[in-house]
C-alpha positions as CSV (number, residue, x, y, z in Angstrom):
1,X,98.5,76.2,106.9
2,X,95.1,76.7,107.5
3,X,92.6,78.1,110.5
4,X,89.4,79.6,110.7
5,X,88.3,83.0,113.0
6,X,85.4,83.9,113.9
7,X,85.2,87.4,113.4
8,X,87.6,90.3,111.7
9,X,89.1,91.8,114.8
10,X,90.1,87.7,115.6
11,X,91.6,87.9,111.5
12,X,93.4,90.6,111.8
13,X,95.2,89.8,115.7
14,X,95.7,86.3,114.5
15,X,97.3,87.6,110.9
16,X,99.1,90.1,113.0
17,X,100.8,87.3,115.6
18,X,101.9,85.5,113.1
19,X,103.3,88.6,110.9
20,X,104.4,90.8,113.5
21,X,108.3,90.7,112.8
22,X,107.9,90.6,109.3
23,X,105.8,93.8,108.5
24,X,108.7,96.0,107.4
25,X,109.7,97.5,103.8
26,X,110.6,94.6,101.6
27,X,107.8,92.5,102.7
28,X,105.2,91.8,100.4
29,X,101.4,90.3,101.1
30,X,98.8,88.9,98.1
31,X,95.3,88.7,99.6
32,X,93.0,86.5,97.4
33,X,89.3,86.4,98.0
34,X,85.7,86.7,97.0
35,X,84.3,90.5,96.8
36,X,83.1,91.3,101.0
37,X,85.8,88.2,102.2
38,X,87.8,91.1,104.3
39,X,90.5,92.0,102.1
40,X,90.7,95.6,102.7
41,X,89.5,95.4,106.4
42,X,92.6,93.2,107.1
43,X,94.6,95.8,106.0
44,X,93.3,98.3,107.5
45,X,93.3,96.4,110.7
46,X,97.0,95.9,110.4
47,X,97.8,99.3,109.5
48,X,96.0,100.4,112.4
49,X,98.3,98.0,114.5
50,X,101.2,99.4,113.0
51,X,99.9,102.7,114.0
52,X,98.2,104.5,111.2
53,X,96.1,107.3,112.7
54,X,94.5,108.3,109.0
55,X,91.4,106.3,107.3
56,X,92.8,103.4,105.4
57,X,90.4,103.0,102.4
58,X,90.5,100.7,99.4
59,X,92.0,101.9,96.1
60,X,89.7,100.2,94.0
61,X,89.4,103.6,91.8
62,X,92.9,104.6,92.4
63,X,94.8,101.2,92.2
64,X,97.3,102.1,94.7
65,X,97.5,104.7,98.1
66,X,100.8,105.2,100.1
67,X,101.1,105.4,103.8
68,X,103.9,106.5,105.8
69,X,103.9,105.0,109.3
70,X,107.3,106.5,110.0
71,X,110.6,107.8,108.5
72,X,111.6,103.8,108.4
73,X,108.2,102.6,106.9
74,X,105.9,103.5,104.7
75,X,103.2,101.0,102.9
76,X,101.8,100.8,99.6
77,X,98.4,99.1,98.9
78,X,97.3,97.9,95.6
79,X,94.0,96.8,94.6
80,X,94.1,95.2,91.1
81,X,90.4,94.0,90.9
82,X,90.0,96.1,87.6
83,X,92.8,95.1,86.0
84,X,93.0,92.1,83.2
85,X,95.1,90.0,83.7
86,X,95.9,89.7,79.8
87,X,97.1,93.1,79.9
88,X,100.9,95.2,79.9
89,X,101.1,96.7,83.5
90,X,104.7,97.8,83.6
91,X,103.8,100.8,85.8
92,X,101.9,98.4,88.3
93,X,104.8,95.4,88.0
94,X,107.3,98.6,88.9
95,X,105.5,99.1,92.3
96,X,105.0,95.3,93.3
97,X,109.2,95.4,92.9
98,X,109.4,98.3,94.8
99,X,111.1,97.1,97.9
100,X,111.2,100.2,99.7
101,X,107.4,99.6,100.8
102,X,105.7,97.2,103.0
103,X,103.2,96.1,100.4
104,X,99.8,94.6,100.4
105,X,97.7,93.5,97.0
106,X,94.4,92.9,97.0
107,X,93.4,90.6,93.8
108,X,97.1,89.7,93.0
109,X,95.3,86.7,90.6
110,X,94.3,89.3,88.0
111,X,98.5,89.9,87.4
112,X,100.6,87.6,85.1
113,X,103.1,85.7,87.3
114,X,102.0,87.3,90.6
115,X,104.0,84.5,92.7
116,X,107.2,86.4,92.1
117,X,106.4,89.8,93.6
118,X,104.8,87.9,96.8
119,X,106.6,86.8,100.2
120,X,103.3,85.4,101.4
121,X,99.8,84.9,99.9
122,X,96.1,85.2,101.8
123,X,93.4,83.5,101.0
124,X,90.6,84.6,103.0
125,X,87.1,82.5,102.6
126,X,83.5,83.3,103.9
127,X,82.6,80.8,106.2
128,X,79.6,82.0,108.0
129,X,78.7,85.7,108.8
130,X,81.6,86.5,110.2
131,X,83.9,83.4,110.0
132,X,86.3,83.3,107.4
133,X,88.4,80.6,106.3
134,X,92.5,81.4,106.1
135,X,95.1,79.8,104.0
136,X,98.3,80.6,104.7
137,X,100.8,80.3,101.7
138,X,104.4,81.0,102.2
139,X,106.6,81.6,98.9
């Protein structure tokens, strides 16, 4: 499935719609994209849906940052941009198999056999100045 938005707040109500019942622990998200494509400001804007009331950064520098939503739900997200993908990264395989979190990876390409740790997979595309390009891929 693919569709195009027009902006980042249409992304992330449009992601949301078609998401909503399935953002729970367990669930797990790949976004793929170009550096600036709105990986970590879809997050955020979905976190802030959920409810999140503190900054949701990227963990570029930190690889992963936890947030707990409620005692039900908390979400882990995991920026692997500086990780190669011919490297060991048991620690980081341990937390995309982790099903107690609603998790969301930002550069899950950079990962040996990242297909099995995702439910669904993002691609996000720069169309315009705001326009992005979705693909939507179910595993």
């Amino acid at each position: 499935m693919k569709f195009t938005v027009e902006n980042e707040q249409d992304l992330t109500e449009k992601i949301y719609e078609l998401l909503r019942e399935k953002l729970k622990a367990g669930f797990s998200v790949g976004l793929i994209g170009d550096l600036g494509s709105g990986k970590t400001t879809l997050v955020q804007g979905l976190l802030n849906k959920l409810g999140i009331k503190e900054p949701v950064t990227s963990p570029t520098f930190t690889l992963r940052k936890i947030y707990t939503l409620s005692e039900n739900l908390s979400v882990q997200h995991i920026d692997l941009y500086r990780i190669d993908e011919a490297s060991s990264h048991h620690e980081i395989e341990e937390w995309l198999e982790d099903k107690d979190y609603l998790t969301f990876v930002e550069w899950p390409e950079n990962i040996k056999d990242n297909n099995k740790y995702f439910d669904l997979i993002l691609k996000l595309k720069v169309t315009g100045k705001s326009s992005r390009e979705v693909e939507v891929i179910w595993n």
